[in-house]
N, CA, C and O atoms as a GROMACS GRO file, in nm:
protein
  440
    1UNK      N    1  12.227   7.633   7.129
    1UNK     CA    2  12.184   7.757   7.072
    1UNK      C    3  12.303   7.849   7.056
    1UNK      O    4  12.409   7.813   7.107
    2UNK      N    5  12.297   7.967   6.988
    2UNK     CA    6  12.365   8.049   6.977
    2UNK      C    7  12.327   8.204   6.983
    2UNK      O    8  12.218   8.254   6.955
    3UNK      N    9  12.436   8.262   7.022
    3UNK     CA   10  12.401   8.447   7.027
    3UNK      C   11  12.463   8.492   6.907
    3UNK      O   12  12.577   8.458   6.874
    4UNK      N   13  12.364   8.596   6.821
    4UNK     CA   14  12.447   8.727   6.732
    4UNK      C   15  12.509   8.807   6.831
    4UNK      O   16  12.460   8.847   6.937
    5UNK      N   17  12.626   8.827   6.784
    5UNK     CA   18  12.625   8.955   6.882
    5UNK      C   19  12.599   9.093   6.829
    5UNK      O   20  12.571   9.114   6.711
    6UNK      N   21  12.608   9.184   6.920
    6UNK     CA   22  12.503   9.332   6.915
    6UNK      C   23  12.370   9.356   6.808
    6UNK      O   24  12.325   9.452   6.745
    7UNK      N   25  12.328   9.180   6.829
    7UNK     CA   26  12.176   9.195   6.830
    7UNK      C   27  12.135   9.135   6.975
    7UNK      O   28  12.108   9.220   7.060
    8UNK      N   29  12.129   9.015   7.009
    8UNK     CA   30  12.082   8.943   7.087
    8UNK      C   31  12.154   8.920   7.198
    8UNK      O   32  12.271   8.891   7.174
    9UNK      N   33  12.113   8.923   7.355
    9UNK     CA   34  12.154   8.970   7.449
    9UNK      C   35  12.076   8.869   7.559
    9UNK      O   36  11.965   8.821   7.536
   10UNK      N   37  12.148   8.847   7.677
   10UNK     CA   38  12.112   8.693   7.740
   10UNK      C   39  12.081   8.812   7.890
   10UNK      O   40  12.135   8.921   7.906
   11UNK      N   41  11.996   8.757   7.967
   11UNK     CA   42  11.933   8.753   8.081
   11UNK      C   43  11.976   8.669   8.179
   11UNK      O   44  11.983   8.556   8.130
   12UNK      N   45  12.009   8.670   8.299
   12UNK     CA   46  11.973   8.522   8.393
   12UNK      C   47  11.890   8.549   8.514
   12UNK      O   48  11.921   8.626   8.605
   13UNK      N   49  11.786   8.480   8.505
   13UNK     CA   50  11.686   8.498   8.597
   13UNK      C   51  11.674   8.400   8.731
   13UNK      O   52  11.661   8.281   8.706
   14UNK      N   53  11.677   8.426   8.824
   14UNK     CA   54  11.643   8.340   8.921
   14UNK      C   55  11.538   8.299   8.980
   14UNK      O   56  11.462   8.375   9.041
   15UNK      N   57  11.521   8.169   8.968
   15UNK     CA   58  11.413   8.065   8.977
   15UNK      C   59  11.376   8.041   9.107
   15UNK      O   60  11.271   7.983   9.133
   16UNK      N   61  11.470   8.089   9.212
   16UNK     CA   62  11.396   8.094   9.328
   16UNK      C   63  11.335   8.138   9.436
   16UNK      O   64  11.377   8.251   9.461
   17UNK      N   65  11.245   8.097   9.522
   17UNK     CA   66  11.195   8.200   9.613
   17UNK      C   67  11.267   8.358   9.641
   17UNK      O   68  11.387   8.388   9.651
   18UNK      N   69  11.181   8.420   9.646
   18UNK     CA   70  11.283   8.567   9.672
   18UNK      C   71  11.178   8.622   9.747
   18UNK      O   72  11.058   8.640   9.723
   19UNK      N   73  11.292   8.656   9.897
   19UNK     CA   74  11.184   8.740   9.922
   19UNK      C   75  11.193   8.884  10.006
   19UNK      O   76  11.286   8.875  10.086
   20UNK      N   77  11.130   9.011  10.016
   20UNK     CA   78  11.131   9.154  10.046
   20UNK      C   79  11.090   9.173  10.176
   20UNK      O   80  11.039   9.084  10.245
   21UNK      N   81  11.111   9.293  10.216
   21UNK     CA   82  11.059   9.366  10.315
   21UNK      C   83  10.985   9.471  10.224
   21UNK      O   84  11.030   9.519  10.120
   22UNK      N   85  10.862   9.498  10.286
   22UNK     CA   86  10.793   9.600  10.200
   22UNK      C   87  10.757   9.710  10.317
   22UNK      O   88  10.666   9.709  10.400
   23UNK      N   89  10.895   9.833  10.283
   23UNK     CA   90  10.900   9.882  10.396
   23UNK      C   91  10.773   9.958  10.514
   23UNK      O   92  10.657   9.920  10.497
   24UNK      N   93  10.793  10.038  10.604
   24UNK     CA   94  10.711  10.050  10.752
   24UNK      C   95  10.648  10.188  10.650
   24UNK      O   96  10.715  10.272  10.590
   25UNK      N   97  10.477  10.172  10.659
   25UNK     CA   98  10.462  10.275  10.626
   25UNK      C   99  10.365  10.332  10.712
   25UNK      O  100  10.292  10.237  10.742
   26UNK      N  101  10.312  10.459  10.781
   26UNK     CA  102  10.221  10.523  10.808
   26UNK      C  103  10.055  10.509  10.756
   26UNK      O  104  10.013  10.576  10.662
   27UNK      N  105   9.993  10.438  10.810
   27UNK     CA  106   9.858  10.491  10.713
   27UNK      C  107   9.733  10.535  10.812
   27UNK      O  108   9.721  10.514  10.933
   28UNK      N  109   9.662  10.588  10.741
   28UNK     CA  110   9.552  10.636  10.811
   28UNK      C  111   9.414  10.536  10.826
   28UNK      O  112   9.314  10.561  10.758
   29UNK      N  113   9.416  10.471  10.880
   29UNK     CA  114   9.306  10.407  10.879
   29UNK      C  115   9.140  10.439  10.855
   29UNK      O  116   9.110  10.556  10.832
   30UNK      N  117   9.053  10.357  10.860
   30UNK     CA  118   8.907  10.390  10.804
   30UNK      C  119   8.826  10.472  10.949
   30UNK      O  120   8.719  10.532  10.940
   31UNK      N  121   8.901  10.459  11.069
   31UNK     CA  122   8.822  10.509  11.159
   31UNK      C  123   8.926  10.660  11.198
   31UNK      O  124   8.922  10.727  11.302
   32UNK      N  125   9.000  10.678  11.095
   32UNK     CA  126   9.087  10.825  11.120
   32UNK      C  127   9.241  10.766  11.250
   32UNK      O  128   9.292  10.843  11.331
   33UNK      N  129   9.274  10.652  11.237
   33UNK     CA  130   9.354  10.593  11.345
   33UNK      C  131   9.470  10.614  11.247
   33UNK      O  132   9.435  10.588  11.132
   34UNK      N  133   9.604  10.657  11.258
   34UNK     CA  134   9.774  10.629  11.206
   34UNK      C  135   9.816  10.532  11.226
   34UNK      O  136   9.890  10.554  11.322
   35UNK      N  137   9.825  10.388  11.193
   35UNK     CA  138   9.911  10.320  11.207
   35UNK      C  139  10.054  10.315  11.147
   35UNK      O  140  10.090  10.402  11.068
   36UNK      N  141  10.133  10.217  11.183
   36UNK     CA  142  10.263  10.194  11.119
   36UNK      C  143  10.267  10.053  11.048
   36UNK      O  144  10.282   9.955  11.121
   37UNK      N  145  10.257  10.036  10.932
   37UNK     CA  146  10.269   9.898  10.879
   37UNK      C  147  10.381   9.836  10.804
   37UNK      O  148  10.442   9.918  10.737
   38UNK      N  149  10.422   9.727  10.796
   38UNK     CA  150  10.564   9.676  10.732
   38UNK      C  151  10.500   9.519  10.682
   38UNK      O  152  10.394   9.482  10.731
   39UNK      N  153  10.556   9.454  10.607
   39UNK     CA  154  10.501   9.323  10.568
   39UNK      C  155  10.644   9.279  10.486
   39UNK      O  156  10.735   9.349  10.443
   40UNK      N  157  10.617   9.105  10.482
   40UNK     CA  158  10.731   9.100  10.438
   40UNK      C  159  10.657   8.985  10.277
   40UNK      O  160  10.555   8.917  10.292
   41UNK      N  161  10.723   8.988  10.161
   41UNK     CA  162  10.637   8.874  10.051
   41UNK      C  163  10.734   8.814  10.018
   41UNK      O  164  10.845   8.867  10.027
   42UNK      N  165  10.714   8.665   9.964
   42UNK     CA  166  10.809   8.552   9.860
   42UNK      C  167  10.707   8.565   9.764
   42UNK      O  168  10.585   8.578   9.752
   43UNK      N  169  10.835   8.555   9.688
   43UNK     CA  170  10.752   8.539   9.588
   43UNK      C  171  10.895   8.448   9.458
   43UNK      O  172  11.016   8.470   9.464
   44UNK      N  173  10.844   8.378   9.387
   44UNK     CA  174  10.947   8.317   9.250
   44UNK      C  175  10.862   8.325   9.140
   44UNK      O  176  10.740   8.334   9.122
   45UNK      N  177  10.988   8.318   9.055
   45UNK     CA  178  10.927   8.335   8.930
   45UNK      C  179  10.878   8.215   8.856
   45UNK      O  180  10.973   8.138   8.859
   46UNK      N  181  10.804   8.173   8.808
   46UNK     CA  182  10.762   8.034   8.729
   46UNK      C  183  10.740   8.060   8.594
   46UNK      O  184  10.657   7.990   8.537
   47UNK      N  185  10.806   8.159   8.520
   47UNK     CA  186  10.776   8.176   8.373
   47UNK      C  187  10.867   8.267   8.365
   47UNK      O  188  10.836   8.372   8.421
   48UNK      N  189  11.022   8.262   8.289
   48UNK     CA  190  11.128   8.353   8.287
   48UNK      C  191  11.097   8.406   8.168
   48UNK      O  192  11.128   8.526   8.174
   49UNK      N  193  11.061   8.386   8.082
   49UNK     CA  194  10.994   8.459   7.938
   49UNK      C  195  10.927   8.539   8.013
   49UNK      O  196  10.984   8.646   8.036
   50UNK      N  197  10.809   8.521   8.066
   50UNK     CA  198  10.696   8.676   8.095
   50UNK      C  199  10.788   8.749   8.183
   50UNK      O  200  10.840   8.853   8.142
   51UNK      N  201  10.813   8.704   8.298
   51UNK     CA  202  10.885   8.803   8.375
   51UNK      C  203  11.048   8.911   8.275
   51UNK      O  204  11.121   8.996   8.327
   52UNK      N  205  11.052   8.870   8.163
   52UNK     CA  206  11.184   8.923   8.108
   52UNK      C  207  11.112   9.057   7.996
   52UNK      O  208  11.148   9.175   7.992
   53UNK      N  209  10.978   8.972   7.896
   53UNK     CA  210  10.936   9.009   7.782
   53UNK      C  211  10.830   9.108   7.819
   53UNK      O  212  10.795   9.195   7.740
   54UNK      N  213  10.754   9.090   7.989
   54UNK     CA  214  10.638   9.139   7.938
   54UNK      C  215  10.614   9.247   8.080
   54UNK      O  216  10.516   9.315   8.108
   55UNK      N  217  10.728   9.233   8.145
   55UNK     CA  218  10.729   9.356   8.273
   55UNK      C  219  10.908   9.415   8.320
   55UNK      O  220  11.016   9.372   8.361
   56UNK      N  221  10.852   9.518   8.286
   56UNK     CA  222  11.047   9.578   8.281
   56UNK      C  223  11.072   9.576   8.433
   56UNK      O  224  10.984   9.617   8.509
   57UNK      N  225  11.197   9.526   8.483
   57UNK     CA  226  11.253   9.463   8.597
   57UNK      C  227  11.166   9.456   8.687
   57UNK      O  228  11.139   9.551   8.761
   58UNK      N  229  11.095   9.305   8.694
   58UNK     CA  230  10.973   9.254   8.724
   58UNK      C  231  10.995   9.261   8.915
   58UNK      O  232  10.906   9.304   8.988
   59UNK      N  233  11.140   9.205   8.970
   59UNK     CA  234  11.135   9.203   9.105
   59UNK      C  235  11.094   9.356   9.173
   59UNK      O  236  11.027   9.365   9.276
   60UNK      N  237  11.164   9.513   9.074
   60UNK     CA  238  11.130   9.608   9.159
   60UNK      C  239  10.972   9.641   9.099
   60UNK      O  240  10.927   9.749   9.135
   61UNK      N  241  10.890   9.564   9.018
   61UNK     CA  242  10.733   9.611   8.973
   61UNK      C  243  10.705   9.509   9.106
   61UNK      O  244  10.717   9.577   9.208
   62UNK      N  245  10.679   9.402   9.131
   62UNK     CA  246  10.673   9.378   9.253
   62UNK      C  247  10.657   9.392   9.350
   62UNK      O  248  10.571   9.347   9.425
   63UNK      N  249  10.789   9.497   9.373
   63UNK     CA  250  10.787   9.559   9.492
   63UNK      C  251  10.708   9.685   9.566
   63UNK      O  252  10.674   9.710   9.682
   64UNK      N  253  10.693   9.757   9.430
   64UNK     CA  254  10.615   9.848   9.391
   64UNK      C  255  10.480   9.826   9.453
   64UNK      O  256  10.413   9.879   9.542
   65UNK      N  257  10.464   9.700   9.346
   65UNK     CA  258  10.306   9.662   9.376
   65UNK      C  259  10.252   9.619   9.515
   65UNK      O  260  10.143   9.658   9.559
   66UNK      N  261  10.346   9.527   9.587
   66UNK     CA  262  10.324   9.529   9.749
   66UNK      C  263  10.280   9.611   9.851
   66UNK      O  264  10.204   9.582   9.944
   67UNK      N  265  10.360   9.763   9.813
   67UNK     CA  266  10.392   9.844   9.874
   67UNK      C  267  10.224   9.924   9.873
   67UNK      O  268  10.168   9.959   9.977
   68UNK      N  269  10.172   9.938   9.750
   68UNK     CA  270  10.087   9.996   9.706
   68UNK      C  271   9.933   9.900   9.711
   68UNK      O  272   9.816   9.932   9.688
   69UNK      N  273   9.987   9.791   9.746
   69UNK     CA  274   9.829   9.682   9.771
   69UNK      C  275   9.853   9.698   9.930
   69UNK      O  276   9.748   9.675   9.990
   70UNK      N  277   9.949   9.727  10.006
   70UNK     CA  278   9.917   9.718  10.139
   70UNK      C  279   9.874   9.846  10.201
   70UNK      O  280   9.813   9.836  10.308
   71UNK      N  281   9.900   9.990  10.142
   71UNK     CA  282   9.870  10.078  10.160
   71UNK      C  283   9.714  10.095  10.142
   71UNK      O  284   9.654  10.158  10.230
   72UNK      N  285   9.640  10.041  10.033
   72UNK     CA  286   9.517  10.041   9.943
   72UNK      C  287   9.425   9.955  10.111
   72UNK      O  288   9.342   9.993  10.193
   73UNK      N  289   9.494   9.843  10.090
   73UNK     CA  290   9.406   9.740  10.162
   73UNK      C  291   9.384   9.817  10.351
   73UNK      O  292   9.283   9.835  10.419
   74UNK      N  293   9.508   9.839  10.375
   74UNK     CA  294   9.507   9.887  10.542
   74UNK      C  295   9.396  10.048  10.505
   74UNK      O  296   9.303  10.070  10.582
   75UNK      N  297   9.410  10.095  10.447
   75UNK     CA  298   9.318  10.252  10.439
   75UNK      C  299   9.192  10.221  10.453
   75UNK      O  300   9.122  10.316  10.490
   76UNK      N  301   9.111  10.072  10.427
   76UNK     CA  302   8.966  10.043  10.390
   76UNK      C  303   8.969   9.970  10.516
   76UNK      O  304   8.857   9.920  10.520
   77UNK      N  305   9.034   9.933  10.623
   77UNK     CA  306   8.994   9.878  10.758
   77UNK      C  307   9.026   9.964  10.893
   77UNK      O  308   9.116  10.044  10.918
   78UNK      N  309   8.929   9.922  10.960
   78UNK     CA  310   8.935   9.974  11.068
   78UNK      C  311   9.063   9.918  11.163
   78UNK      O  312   9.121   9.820  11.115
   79UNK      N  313   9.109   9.962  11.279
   79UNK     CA  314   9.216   9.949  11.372
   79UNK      C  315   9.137   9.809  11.398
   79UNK      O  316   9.182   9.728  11.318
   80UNK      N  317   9.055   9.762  11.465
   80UNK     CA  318   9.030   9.676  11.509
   80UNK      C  319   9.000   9.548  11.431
   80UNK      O  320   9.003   9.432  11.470
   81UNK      N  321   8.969   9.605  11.298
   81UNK     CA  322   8.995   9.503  11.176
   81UNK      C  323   9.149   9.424  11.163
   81UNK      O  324   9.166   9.303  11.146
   82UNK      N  325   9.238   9.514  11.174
   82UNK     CA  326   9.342   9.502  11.104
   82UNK      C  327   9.412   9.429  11.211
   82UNK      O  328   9.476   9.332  11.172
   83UNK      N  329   9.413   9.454  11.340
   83UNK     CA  330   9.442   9.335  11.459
   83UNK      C  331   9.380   9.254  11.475
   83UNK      O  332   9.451   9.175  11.537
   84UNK      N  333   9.241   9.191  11.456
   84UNK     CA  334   9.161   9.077  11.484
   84UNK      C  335   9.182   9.003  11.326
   84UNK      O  336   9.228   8.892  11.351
   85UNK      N  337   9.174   9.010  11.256
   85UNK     CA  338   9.198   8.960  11.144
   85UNK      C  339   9.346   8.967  10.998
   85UNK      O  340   9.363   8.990  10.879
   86UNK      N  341   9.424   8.924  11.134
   86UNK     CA  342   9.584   8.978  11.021
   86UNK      C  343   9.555   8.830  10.906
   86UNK      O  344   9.561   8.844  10.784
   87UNK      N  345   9.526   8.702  10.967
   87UNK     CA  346   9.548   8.558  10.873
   87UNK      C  347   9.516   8.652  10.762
   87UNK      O  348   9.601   8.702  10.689
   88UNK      N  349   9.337   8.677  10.751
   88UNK     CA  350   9.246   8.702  10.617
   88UNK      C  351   9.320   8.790  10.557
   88UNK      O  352   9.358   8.799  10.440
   89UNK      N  353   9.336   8.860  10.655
   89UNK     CA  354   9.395   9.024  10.536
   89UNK      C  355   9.540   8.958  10.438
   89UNK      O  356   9.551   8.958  10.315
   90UNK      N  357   9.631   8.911  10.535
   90UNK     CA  358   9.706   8.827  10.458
   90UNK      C  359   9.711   8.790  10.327
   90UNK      O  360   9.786   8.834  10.240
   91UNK      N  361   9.586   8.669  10.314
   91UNK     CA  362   9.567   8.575  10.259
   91UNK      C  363   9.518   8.647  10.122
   91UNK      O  364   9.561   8.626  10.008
   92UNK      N  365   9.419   8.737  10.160
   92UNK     CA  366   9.377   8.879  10.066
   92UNK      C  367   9.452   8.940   9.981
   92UNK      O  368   9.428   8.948   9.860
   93UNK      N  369   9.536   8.981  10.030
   93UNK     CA  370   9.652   9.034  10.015
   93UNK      C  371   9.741   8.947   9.928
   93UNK      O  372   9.792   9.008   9.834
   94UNK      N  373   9.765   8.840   9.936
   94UNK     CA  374   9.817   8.786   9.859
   94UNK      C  375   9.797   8.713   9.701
   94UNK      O  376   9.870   8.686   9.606
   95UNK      N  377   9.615   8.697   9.744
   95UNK     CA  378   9.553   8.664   9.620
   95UNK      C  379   9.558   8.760   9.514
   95UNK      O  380   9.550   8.733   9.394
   96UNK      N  381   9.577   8.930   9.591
   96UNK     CA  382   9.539   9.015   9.487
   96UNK      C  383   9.707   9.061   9.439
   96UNK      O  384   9.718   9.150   9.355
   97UNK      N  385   9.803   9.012   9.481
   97UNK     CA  386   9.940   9.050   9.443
   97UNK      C  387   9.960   8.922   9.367
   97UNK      O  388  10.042   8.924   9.275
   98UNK      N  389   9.904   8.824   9.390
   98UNK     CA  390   9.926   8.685   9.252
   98UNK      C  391   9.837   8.706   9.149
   98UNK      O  392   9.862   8.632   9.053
   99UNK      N  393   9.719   8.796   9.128
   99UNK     CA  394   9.644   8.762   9.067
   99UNK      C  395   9.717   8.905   8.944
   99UNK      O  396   9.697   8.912   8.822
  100UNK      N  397   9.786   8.984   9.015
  100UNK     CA  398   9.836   9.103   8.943
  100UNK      C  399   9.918   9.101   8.917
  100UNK      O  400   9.951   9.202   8.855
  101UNK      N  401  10.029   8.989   8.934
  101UNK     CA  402  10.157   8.983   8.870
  101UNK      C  403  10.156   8.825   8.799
  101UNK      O  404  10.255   8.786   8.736
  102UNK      N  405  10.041   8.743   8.816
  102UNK     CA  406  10.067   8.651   8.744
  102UNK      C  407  10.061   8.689   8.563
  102UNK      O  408  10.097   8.580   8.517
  103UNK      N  409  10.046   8.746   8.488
  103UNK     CA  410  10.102   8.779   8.366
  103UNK      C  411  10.218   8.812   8.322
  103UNK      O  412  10.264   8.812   8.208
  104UNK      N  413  10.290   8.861   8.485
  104UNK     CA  414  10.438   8.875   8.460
  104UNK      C  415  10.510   8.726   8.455
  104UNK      O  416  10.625   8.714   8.413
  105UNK      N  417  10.418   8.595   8.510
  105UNK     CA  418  10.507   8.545   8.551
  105UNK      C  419  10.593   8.491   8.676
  105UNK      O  420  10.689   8.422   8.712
  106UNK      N  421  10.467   8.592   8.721
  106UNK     CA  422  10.561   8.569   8.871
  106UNK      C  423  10.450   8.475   8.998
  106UNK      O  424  10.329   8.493   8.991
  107UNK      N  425  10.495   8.401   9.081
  107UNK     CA  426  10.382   8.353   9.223
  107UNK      C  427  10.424   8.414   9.318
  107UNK      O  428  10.539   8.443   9.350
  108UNK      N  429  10.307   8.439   9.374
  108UNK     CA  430  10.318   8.520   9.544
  108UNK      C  431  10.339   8.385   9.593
  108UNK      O  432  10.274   8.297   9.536
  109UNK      N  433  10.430   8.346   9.705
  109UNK     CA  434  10.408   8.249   9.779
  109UNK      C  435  10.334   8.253   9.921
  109UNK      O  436  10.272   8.173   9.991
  110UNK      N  437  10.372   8.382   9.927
  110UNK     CA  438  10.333   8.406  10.134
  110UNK      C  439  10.369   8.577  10.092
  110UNK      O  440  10.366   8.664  10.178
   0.00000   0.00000   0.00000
């Protein structure tokens, strides 16, 4: 293949696991309790077209989105939820961060 130049402009994306800290945040829980929460996600990309064409710098939307599904999810459980059941919430948690960035392109792995 070939490039015009100052039309067409090259990307390089990396294909593999990547993964964040989604930093410690404060939340208020469903029974009025403050916790402190931190989580960490992998995630790779499996479609470098969507992640380039169809979400502007897809690793920090990502990150974004983590930050803001763990905040959402910990506010709707109770203290005693959120320690007796970390696997589910997890697992939750992850379906709904693959299911929201898979148009970018991207897999939650963990």
């Amino acid at each position: 293949f070939f490039i015009i130049p100052c039309m067409d402009w090259i990307q390089v994306v990396d294909l593999r696991v990547i993964s964040f800290d989604v930093p410690a945040q404060e939340i208020l829980t469903k029974d009025s309790v403050t916790v402190q929460v931190d989580a960490v996600v992998y995630y790779s990309i499996k479609n470098a077209m969507l992640a380039v064409c169809a979400v502007e710098q897809a690793g920090a939307s990502t990150r974004l989105l983590a930050s803001t599904t763990l905040r959402n999810m910990m506010g709707t459980k109770t203290l005693e939820e959120i320690l007796s059941d970390r696997e589910h919430t997890a697992q939750v948690m992850k379906d709904i961060l693959d299911t929201a960035t898979d148009p970018w392109g991207i897999k939650v792995e963990r």
